[in-house]
C-alpha positions in Angstrom: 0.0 0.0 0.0 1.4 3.3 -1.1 1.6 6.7 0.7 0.9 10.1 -0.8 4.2 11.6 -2.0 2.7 15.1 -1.9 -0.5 17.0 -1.4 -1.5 17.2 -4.8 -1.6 13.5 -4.6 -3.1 13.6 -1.4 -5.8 15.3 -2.6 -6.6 13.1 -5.8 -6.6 10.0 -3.1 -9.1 11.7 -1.4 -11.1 12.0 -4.6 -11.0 9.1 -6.5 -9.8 6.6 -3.9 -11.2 7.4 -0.2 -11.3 3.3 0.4 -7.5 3.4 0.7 -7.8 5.1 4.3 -9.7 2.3 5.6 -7.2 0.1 3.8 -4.2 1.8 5.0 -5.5 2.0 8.7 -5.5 -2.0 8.6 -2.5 -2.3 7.4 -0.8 0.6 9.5 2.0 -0.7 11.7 1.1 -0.5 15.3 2.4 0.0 18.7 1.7 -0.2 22.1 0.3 2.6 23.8 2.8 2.2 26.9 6.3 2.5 26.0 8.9 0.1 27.7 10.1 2.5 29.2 7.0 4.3 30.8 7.4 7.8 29.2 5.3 9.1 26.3 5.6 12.3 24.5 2.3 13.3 22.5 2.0 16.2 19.7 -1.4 17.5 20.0 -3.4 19.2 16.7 -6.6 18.9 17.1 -7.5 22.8 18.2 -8.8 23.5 14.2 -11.9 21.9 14.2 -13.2 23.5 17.7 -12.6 26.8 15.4 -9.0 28.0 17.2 -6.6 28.8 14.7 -4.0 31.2 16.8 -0.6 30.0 18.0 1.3 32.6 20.0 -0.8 35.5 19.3 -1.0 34.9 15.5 -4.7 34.4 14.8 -4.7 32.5 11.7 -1.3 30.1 12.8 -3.3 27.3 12.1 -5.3 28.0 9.1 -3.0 26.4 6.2 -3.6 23.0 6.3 -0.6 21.5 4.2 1.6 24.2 6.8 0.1 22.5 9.9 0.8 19.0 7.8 4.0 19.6 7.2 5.0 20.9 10.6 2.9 17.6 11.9 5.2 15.4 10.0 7.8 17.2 10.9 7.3 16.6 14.5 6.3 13.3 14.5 9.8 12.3 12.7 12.0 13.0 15.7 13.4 10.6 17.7 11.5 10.0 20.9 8.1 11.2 19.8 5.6 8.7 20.3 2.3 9.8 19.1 -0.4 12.4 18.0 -3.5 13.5 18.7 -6.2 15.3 16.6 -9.9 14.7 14.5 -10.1 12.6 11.9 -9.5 14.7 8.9 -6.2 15.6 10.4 -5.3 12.2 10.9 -6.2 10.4 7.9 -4.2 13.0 6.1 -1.3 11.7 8.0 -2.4 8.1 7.0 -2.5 9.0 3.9 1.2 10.7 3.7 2.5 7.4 6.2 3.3 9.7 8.7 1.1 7.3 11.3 3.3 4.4 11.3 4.4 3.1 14.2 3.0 6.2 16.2 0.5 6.2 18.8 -2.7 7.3 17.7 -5.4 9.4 20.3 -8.9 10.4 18.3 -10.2 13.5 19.6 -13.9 13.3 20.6 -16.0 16.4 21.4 -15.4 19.4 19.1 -18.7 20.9 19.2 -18.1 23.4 22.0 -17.0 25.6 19.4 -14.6 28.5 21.0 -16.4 32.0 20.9 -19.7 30.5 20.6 -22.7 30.8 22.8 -23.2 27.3 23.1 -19.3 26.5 23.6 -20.0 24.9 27.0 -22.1 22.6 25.1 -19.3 20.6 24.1 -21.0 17.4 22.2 -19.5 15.0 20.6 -18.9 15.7 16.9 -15.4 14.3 16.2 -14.7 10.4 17.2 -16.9 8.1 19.2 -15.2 4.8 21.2 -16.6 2.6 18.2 -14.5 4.5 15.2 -11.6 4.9 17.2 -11.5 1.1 18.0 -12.6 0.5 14.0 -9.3 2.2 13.2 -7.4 0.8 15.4 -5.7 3.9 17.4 -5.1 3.7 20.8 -6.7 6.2 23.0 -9.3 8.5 23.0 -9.7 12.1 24.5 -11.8 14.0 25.8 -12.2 18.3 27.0 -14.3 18.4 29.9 -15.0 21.6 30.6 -17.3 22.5 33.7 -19.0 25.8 34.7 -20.7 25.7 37.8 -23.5 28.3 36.5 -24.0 26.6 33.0 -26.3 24.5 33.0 -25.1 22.7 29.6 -22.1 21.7 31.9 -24.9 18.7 33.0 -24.3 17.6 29.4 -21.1 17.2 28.7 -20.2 15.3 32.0 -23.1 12.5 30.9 -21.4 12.6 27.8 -18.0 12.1 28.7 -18.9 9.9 31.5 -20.3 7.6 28.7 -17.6 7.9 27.0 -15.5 6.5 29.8 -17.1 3.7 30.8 -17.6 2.7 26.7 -13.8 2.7 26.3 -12.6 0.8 29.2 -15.1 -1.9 28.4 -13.2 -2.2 24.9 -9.7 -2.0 26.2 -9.2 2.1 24.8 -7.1 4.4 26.7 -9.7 7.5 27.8 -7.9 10.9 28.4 -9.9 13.2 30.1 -8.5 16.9 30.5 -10.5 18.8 32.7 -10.6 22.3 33.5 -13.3 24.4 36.0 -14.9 27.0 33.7 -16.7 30.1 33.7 -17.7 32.5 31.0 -16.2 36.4 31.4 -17.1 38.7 28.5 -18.5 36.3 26.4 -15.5 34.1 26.5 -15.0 30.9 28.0 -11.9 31.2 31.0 -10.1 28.4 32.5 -9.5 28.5 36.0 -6.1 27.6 36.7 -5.3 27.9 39.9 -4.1 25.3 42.0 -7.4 24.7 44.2 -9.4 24.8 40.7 -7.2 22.5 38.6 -7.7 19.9 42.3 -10.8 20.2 41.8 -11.4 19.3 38.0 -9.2 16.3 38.7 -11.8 15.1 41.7 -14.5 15.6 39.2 -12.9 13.8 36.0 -11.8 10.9 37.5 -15.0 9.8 39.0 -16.3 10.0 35.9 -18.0 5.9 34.4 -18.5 3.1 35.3 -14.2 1.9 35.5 -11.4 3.9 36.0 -9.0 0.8 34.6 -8.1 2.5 31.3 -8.9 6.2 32.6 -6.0 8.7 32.0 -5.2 12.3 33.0 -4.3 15.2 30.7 -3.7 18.3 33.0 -2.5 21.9 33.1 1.3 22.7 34.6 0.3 25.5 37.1 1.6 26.6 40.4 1.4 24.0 42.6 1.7 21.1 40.7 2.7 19.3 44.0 -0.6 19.4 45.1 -2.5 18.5 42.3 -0.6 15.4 41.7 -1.2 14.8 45.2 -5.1 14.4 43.6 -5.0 11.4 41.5 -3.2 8.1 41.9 -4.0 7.9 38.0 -1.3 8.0 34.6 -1.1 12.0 33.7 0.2 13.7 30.4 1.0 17.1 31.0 -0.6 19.8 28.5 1.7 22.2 27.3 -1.1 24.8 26.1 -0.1 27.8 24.3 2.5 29.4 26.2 3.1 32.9 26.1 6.6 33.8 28.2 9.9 32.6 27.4 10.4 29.4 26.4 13.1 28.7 29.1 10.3 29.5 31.5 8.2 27.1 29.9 10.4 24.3 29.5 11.7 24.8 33.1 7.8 23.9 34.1 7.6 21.2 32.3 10.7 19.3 33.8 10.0 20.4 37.2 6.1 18.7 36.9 7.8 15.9 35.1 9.3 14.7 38.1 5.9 14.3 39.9 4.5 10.8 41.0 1.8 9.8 38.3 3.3 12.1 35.6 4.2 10.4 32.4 4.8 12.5 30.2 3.4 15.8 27.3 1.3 16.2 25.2 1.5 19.2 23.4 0.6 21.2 20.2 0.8 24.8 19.7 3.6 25.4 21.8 5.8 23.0 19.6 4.4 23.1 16.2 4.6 27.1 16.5 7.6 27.7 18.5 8.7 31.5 19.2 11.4 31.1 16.6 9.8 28.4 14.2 12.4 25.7 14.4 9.7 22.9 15.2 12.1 20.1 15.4 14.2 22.2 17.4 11.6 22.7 19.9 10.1 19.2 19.7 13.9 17.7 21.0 13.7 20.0 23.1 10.6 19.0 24.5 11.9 15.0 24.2 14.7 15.7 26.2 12.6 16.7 29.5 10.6 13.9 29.1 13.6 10.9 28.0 16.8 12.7 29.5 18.6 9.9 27.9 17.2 10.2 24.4 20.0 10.7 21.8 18.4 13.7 19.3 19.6 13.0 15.9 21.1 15.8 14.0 
C-alpha cells in the first residue's frame, strides 16, 4: 500500500480513492500505547476543528492545512516522539502521507463546544466516538471536559463524557480526560487555573464511568503542581497549552512537573508546532529531552 508523496496527490486519493484510508488504517503498523520505558511524548493538533486557529498571538497560525501537515510530520519524525493527537481529517491525512506508522494514535472526541460561541460549554460530541476509534485501530481516546458551575449545559457534557468513559474501558481504549473548572467572562470561556481549581477538576474527571482501569489524566502545569498530583493516583500527560513567556520559562515547568509521582509525560501542540522562533524540530527535541533525559536527538 502506497503513501501520498505530496498534497497534490493527497488530494486526488481523497477524490477518486477514499477506500485506501480504511485500507491503510489495517495495514498501519502498530504499537503499544505504553512504552517500555513508561514515558510518552504526544504532539497534539486537534485545536482547528473547535474553530481556534491562533498559536502565539497569531490568529490565523493554524489555518493552512498543508503548513500544519508539514509541521505535523515534521514533529512526529524526531526521535522519541511517540504519538499524536487530533480529528479525523487531520489524521487520515497523516495516514495517507505514512506519517502514522508506528505512532500512537489518540482520536479527539468532542469538538462541538466551538470557542467563541454561545453554546461553547455545550461541548458534544462531533469528532470520534469509542466505536471508530476502535474501528481504526488507534489507541486512546480524548476528551475536553469543561465544567461551569452556572452553566447548565455543563450537566451535558459530563453524561457525555462519562459515557464515553465507561464505553472505552469496556473495549480496552485508553480514555484521556482533561478537565478544567470553567466560567464564561465577557462572552469568553476562562479556564481556572489555579491550583485549588485545577484539584478540583481532577476530583470531578476521574469519578467519571463506570471503571477507571483505562482512565487517564491530561492536565494543566500551574503553580502547585505538587498538590494537584497529590489528587490522583491515575497515569497523567501534562498539557503544554499555548504558552506565552519565554520558552526557558516554559520548558523549566515542564521538567520540574515531570518529576511528579503519576506524571508520564506531554502532550502538546501549539507550543511545539509554533515555536517562538519556528524551528519545530528544534523545539520538539527540546521537548523530548525533559521527558527521555537519555534520548540521543539526531542531528
Amino acid at each position: 500500500m502506497s503513501f501520498a508523496k505530496d498534497y497534490d496527490e493527497l488530494r486526488d486519493i481523497r477524490f477518486y480513492e477514499p477506500q485506501r484510508i480504511t485500507e491503510l488504517l489495517a495495514a498501519r503498523r502498530r504499537r503499544p500505547f505504553v512504552p517500555s520505558d513508561g514515558r510518552l511524548m504526544i504532539v497534539a493538533a486537534d485545536h482547528p476543528a473547535r474553530g481556534a486557529l491562533s498559536a502565539r498571538g497569531r490568529a490565523d497560525a493554524m489555518a493552512s492545512r498543508p503548513e500544519l501537515l508539514d509541521r505535523l510530520v515534521t514533529a512526529l519524525s524526531r526521535p522519541g516522539v511517540d504519538g499524536v493527537l487530533g480529528t479525523a481529517d487531520i489524521l487520515e491525512d497523516l495516514l495517507l502521507l505514512g506519517a502514522l506508522e508506528g505512532k500512537v494514535v489518540v482520536s479527539s472526541m468532542n469538538r462541538g463546544g466551538l470557542q467563541g460561541s454561545v453554546f461553547e460549554m455545550d461541548d458534544r460530541l462531533t469528532g470520534y466516538d469509542v466505536a471508530g476509534t476502535a474501528e481504526a485501530g488507534f489507541e486512546a481516546i480524548k476528551m475536553l471536559t469543561r465544567i461551569d458551575l452556572d452553566d447548565h449545559a455543563t450537566v451535558s457534557t459530563l453524561e457525555t463524557c462519562a459515557q464515553v468513559v465507561t464505553e472505552a474501558n469496556r473495549a480496552g481504549v485508553v480514555a484521556m480526560v482533561e478537565p478544567f473548572m470553567s466560567r464564561r467572562v465577557d462572552g469568553r470561556i476562562i479556564n481556572d487555573l489555579s491550583t485549588e481549581a485545577v484539584i478540583k477538576s481532577v476530583h470531578i474527571a476521574q469519578g467519571l464511568g463506570a471503571s477507571s482501569a483505562y482512565t487517564w489524566m491530561k492536565l494543566p502545569v500551574v503553580d502547585g503542581m505538587e498538590r494537584v498530583m497529590e489528587a490522583t493516583t491515575l497515569p497523567t500527560l501534562l498539557l503544554g497549552g499555548d504558552p506565552t513567556g519565554a520558552p526557558e520559562e516554559t520548558y523549566a515547568s515542564w521538567k520540574a512537573a515531570l518529576e511528579l509521582p503519576s506524571v508520564r509525560g506531554l502532550i502538546v501542540g501549539r507550543a511545539l508546532l509554533y515555536p517562538e522562533d519556528g524551528d519545530v524540530a528544534s523545539a520538539v527535541d527540546t521537548a523530548v529531552s525533559l521527558v527521555r533525559p537519555q534520548e540521543v536527538v539526531a542531528a
